[in-house]
N, C-alpha and C positions, 0 to 999 in steps of 0.2 A: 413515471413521475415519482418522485422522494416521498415518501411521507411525511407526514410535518413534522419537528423537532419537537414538540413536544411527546408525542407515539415514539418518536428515539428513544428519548430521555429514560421515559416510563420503563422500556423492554430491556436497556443496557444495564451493563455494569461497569464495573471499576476494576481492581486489582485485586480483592476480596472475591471476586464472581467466577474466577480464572483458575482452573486444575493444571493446567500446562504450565510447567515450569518455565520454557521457551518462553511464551506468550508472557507471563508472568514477571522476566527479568525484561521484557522490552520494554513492561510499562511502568516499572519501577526503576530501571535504570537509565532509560533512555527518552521516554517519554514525559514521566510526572515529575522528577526531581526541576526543582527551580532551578536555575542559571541566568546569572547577567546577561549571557547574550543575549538572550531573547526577552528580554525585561523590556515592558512598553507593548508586545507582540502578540495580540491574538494568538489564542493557541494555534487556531487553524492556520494561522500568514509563520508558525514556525515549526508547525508538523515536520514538512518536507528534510528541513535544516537538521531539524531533531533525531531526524531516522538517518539520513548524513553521517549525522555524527554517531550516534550509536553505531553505527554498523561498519561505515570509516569503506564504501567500498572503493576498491580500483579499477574498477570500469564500471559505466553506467550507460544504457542504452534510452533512447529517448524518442515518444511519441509525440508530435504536438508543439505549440511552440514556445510553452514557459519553460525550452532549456535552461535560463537565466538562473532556474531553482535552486540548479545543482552546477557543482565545478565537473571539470572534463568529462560531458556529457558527448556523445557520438547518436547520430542518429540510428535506430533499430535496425532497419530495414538496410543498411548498409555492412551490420556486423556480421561476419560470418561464424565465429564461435559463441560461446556462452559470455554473458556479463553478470557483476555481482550486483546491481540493483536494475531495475528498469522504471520509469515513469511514463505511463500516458496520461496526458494532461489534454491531450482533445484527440474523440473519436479519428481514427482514419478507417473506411469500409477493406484494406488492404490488410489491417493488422486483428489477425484472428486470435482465437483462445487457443489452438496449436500455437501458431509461430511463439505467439509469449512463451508456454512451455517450451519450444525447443530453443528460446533463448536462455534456458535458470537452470545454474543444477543447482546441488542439494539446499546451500547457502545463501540462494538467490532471495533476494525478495523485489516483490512488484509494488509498484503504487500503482493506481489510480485515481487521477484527479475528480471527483465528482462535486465540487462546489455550482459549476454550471450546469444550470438544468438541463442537460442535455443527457435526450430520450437514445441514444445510441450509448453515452457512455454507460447508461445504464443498465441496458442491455447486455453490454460488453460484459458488465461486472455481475449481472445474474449468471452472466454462461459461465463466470468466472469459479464462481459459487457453486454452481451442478460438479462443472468438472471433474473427473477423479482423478486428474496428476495434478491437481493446487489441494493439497492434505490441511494447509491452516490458512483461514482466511479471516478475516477481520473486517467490519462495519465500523468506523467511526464517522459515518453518516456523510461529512465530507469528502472522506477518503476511502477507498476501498484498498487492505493491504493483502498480500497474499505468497504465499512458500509451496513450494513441492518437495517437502524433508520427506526422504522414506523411511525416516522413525518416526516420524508423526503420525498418529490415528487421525483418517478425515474430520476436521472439526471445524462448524462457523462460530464465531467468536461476536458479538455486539455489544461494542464497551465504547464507553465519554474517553474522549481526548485528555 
């Protein structure tokens, strides 16, 4: 189960908290700067859009069933190469903390949807967290994000949207 948002709030940071450069230009460039489009939008209903677009990728794999999220999304389990973003947006017991690694290489980044209390996605995103081929991972409480760059030093990150 989540811990409450306010135990978040307390433990995280912001953009000031962050030594990784990487880390650092996602949430100054891609994340916190204001933008019309998403004006009116909870931050969390335009996380998703926000990493989108920051990142701009050309394939996206996709667990679960808010493909809507994202444009030309293909489902995971049918790709046979690497993609440049993945989303699981609801548990499936078929998709493990291998497969996601050998769907990412360096530039990859993963979402996972954790808005729904659900005790499996959470799970997922602890194993996610242990792993030692996800080098940077991120907690923003609704979402868990995560990279396998082999210049990265392992590092968990827990920062406000």
């Amino acid at each position: 189960m989540k811990e409450s948002y306010f135990k978040f709030w307390w433990k995280s940071g912001n953009e000031h908290s962050v030594h990784s450069p990487f880390i650092f230009n996602l949430l100054t460039k891609g994340l916190y700067p204001k933008d019309s489009r998403w004006s009116g939008l909870a931050k969390k209903d335009a996380f998703i859009s926000r990493l989108e677009t920051y990142y701009a990728p050309k394939s996206i794999g996709s667990v679960g069933e808010n493909k809507s999220l994202l444009s030309n999304v293909v489902d995971l389990k049918t790709i046979t190469g690497v993609v440049d973003m993945i989303l699981v947006s609801k548990y499936d017991q078929e998709v493990s903390v291998a497969l996601l690694s050998s769907k990412m290489h360096n530039e990859s980044v993963l979402i996972v949807d954790r808005r729904s209390d659900n005790m499996e996605a959470e799970l997922l995103w602890a194993d996610i967290i242990k792993d030692e081929k996800f080098t940077a991972t991120i907690d923003f409480y609704y979402f868990g994000v995560a990279y396998v760059r082999s210049e990265q030093l392992k590092q968990h990150f827990v920062l406000r949207m």
